[in-house]
C-alpha positions as CSV (number, residue, x, y, z in Angstrom):
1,X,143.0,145.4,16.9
2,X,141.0,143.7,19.9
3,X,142.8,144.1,23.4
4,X,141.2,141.2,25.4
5,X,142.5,138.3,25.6
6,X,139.7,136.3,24.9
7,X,139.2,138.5,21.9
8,X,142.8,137.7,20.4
9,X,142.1,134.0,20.7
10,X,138.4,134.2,18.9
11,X,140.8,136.5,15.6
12,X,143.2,133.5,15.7
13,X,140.7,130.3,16.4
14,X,138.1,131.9,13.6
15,X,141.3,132.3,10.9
16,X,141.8,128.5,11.6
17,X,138.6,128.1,10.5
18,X,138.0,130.0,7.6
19,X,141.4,128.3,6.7
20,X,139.4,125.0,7.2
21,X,136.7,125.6,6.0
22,X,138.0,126.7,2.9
23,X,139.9,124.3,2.0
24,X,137.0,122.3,2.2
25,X,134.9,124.1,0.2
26,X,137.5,123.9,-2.5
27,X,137.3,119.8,-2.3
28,X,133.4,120.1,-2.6
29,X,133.7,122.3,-5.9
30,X,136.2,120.2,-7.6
31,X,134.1,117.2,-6.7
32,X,130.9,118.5,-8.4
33,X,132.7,120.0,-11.1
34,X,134.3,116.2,-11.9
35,X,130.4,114.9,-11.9
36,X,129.7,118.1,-14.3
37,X,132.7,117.5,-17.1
38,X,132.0,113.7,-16.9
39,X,130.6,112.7,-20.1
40,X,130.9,109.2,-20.3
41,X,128.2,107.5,-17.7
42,X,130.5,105.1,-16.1
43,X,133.1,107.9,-15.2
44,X,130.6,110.2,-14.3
45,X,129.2,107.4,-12.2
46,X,132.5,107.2,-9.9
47,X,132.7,110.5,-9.6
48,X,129.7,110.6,-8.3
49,X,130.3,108.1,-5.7
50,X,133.5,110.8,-4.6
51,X,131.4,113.7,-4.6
52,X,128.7,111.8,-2.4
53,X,131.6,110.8,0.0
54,X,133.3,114.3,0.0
55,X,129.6,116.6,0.6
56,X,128.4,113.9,3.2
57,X,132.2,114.4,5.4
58,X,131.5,118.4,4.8
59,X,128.2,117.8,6.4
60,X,129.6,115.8,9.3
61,X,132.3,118.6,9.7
62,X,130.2,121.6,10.1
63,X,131.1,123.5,6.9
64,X,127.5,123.2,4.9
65,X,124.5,122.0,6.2
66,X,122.7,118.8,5.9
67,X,119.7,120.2,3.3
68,X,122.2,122.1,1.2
69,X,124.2,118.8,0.9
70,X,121.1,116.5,0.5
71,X,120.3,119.4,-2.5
72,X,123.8,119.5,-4.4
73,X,123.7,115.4,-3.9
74,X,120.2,115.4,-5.4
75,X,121.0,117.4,-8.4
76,X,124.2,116.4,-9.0
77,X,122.1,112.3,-8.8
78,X,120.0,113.6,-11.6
79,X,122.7,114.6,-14.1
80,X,124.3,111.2,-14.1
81,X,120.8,109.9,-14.4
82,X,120.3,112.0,-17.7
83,X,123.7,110.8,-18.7
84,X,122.7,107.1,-18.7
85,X,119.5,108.0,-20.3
86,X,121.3,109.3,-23.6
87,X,124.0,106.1,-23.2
């Protein structure tokens, strides 16, 4: 157990976070997964749109980083592309 003050306050500010940032992370994989299951194009399409919305307010918040979002957004773009391809 840390005995400085400022110590304490980093264990209870970085339990916040992971709290945080957790929950967040949870958002981002239900998102993709929604774009993944889709099989119709036009519900895969507004998921899409959601997944976009929820990796780009990730990005902004500090829990992944802007190449990792640009990547997931990138591939997830390419799977609703193949999707209106075979509809």
């Amino acid at each position: 157990m840390a005995h400085h003050k400022s110590a304490l306050k980093r264990i209870r500010s970085s339990r916040r976070r992971k709290l945080y940032n957790r929950l967040n992370k949870k958002m981002m994989r239900e998102a993709v997964k929604a774009v993944r299951l889709a099989t119709d194009f036009t519900v895969a399409q507004g998921a899409l749109k959601s997944a976009f919305s929820i990796l780009d307010r990730a990005t902004a918040r500090g829990v992944i980083k802007k190449n990792t979002a640009a990547n997931r957004k990138s591939s997830l773009a390419h799977h609703v592309k193949k999707l209106e391809a075979a509809h």
